[in-house]
C-alpha positions as a Python dict, from the first residue, in 0.01 Angstrom:
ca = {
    (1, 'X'): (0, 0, 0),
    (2, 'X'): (25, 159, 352),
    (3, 'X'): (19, 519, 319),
    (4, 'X'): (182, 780, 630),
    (5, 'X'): (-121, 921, 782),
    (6, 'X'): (-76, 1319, 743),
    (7, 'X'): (-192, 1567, 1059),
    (8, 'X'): (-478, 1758, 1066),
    (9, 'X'): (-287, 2078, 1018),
    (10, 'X'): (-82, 1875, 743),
    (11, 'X'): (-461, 1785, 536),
    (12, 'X'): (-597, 2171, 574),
    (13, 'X'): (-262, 2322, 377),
    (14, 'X'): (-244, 2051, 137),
    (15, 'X'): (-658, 2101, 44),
    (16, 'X'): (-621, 2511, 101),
    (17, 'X'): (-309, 2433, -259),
    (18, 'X'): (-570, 2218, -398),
    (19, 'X'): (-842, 2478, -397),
    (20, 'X'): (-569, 2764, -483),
    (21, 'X'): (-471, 2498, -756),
    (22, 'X'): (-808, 2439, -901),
    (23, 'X'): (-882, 2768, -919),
    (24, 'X'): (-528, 2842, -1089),
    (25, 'X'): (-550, 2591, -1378),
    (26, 'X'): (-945, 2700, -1451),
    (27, 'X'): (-802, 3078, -1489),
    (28, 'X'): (-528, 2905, -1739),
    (29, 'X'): (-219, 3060, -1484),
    (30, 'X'): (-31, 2698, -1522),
    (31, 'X'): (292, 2822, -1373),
    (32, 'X'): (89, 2905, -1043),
    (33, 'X'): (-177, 2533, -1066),
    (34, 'X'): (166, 2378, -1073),
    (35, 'X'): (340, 2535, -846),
    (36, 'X'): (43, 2488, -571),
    (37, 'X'): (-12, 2096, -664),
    (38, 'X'): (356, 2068, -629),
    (39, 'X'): (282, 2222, -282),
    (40, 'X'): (10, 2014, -226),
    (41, 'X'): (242, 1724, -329),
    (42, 'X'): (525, 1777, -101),
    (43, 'X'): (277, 1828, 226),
    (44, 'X'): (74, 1518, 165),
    (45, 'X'): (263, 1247, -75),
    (46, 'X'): (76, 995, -42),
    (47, 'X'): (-244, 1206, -178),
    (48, 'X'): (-345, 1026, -531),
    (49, 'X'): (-564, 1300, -617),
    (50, 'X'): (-291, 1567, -567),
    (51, 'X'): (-27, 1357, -781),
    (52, 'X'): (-320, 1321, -1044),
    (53, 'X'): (-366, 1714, -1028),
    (54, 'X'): (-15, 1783, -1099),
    (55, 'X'): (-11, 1541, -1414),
    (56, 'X'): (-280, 1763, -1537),
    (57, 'X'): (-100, 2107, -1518),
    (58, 'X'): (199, 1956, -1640),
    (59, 'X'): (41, 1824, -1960),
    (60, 'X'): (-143, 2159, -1976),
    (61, 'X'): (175, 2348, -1971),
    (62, 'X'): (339, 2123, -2225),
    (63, 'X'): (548, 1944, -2026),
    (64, 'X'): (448, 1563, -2111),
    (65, 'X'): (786, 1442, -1952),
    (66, 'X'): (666, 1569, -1617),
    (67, 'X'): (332, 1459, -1624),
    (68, 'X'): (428, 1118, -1732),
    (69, 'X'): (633, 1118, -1396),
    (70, 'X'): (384, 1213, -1217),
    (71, 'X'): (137, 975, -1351),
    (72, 'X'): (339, 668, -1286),
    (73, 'X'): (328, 795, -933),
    (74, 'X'): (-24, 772, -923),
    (75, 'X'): (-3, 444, -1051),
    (76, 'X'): (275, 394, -768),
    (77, 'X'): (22, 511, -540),
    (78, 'X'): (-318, 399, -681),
    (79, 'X'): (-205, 21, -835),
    (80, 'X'): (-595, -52, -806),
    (81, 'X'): (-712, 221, -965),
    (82, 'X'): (-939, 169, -1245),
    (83, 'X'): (-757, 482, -1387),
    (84, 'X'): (-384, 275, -1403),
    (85, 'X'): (-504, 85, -1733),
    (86, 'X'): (-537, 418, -1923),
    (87, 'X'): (-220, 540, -1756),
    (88, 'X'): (10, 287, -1859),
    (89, 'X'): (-123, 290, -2196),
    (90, 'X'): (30, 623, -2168),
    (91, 'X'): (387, 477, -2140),
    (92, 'X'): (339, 250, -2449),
    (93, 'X'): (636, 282, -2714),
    (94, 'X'): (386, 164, -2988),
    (95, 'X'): (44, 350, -3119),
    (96, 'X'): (-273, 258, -3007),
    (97, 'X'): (-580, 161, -3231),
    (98, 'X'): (-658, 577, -3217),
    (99, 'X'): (-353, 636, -3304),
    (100, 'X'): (-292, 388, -3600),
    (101, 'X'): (-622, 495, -3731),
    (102, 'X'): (-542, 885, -3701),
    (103, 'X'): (-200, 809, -3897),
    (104, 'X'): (-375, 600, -4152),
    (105, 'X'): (-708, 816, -4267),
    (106, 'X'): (-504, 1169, -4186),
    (107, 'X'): (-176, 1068, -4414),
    (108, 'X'): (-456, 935, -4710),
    (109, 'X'): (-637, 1251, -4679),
    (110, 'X'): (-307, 1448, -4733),
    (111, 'X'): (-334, 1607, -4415),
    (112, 'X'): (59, 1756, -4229),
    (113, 'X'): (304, 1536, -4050),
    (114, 'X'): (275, 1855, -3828),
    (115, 'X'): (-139, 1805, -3828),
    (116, 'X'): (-113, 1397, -3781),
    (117, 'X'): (167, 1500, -3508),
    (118, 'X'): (-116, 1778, -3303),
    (119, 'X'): (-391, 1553, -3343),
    (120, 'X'): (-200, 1266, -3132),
    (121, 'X'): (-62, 1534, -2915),
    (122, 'X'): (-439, 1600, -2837),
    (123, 'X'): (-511, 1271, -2768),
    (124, 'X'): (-268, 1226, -2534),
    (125, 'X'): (-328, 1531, -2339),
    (126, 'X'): (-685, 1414, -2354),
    (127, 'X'): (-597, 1160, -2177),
    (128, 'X'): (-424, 1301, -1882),
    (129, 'X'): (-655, 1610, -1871),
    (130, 'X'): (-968, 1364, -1798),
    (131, 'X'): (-785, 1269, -1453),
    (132, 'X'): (-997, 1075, -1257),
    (133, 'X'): (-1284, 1069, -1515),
    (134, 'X'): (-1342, 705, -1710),
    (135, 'X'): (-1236, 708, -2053),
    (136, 'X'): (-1447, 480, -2272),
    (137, 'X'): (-1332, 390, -2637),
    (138, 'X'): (-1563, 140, -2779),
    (139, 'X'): (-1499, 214, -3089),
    (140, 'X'): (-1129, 376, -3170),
    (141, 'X'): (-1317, 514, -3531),
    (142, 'X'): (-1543, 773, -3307),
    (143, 'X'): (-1218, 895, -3088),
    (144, 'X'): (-1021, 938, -3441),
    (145, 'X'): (-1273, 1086, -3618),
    (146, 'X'): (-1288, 1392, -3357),
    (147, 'X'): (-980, 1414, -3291),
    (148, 'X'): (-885, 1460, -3700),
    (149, 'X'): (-1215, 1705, -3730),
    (150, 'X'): (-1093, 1939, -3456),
    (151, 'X'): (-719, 1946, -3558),
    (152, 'X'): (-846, 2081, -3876),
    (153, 'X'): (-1134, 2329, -3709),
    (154, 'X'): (-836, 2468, -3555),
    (155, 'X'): (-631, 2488, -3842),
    (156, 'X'): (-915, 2648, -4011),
    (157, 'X'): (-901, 2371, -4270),
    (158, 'X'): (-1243, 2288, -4475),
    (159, 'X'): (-1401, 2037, -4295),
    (160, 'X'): (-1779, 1926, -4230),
    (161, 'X'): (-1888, 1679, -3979),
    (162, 'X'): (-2072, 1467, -4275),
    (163, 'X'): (-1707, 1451, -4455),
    (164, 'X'): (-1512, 1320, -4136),
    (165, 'X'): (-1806, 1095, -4027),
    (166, 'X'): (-1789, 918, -4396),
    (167, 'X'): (-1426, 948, -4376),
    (168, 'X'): (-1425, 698, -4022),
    (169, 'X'): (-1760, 540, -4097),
    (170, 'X'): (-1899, 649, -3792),
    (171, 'X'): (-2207, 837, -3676),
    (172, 'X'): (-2229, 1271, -3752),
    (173, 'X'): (-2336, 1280, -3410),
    (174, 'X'): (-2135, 1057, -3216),
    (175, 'X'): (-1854, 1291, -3375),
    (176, 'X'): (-2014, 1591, -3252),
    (177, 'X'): (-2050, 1439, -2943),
    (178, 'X'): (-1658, 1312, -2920),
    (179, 'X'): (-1594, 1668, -3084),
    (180, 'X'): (-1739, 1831, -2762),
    (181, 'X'): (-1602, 1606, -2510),
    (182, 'X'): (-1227, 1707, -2643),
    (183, 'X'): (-1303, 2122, -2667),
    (184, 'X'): (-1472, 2115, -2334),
    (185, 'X'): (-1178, 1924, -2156),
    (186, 'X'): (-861, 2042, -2326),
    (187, 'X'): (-1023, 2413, -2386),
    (188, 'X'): (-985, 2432, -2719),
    (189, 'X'): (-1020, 2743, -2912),
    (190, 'X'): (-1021, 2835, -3263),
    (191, 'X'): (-621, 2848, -3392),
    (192, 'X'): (-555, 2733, -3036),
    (193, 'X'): (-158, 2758, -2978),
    (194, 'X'): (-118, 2392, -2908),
    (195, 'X'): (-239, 2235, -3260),
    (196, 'X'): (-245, 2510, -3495),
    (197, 'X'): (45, 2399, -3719),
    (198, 'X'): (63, 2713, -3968),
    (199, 'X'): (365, 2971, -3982),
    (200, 'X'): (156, 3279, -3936),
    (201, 'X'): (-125, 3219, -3651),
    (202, 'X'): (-400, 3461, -3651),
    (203, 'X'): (-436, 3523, -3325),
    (204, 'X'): (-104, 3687, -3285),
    (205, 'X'): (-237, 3952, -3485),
    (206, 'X'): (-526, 3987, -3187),
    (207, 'X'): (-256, 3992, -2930),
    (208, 'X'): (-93, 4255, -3092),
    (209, 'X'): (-422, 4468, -3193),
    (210, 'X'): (-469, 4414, -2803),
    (211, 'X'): (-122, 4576, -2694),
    (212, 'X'): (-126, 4848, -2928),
    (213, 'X'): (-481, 4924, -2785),
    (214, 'X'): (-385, 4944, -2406),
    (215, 'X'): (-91, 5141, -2525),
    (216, 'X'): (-288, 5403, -2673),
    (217, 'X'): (-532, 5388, -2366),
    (218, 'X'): (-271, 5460, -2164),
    (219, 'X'): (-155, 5724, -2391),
    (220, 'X'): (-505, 5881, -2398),
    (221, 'X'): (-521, 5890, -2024),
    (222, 'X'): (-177, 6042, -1985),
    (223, 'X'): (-190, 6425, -1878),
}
């Protein structure tokens, strides 16, 4: 596909909203990482990497419509892409093998509709948050197995690697491994807002115990 070439002035805004974007979605302020890829975006349209960006924030802020948008204009953009398979997987209407298998071993164990439904949320934000790393699933059991182990970490559910690995007949350390790989990408923290499927989360209590203390800080500094 013949892309417009962008100016030189055109390239040094768009890369000075990527950096301001980067640095954004690290520090977890979405609203501003998408607000300077969509910057990025509408200077230099034609930039893959940019579009791919955007997908990212989107999906971090929730927003899967969005990101889906934007990934099947990366796929507009990048039809070559070794990336585009995963992608489009994205816009399936049917479950993948990770999927099935996550429905299958999660509904036996008695796990949550709510649980089954954060664990495939995970995976498909996942997904999207590797951008333009490779994705390799050799073997759908590892994936599933780490995905169902750290829906119930952070649901504070009873769970042991050894249990999960003999649940999905796979390895305690490929798990750990696969474990890793989704807690370093998607940031995942313990009761983490995004998967934690309980009434009452525990960390509200932390974000209260945190106002209250500035409040009396503020109190204490008062003259």
């Amino acid at each position: 596909m013949a892309r417009e070439r962008v100016g030189t002035g055109d390239r040094r805004r768009a890369s000075e909203y990527e950096r301001a974007g980067l640095q954004a979605y690290n520090d977890w302020d979405i609203d501003r990482a998408i607000q300077s890829f969509r910057a990025a975006v509408n200077v230099a349209p034609n930039e893959p990497q940019y579009v791919l960006y955007l997908a990212q924030a989107l999906a971090r802020s929730g927003d899967f419509d969005q990101a889906l948008r934007a990934l099947a204009d990366f796929i507009r953009l990048e039809p070559d892409s070794p990336l585009t398979d995963r992608f489009q997987q994205l816009f399936a209407s049917g479950m993948d093998d990770v999927e099935q298998l996550l429905t299958n071993r999660m509904t036996s164990s008695r796990m949550s509709i709510e649980e089954i439904g954060a664990a495939i949320q995970m995976w498909l934000e996942y997904r999207i948050a590797l951008g333009g790393q490779v994705l390799v699933v050799r073997k759908p059991e590892t994936w599933a197995a780490a995905l169902d182990y750290t829906v119930r970490k952070v649901n504070l559910r009873p769970a042991t690697r050894r249990d999960l690995a003999k649940l999905y007949g796979v390895a305690e350390t490929t798990l750990l491994e696969r474990h890793e790989n989704l807690v370093t990408a998607l940031d995942v923290m313990p009761c983490d807002y995004r998967y934690f499927t309980g009434e009452e989360n525990p960390l509200d209590k932390l974000v209260e115990a945190a106002e209250l203390l500035r409040q009396l800080e503020t109190r204490f500094r008062e003259g």
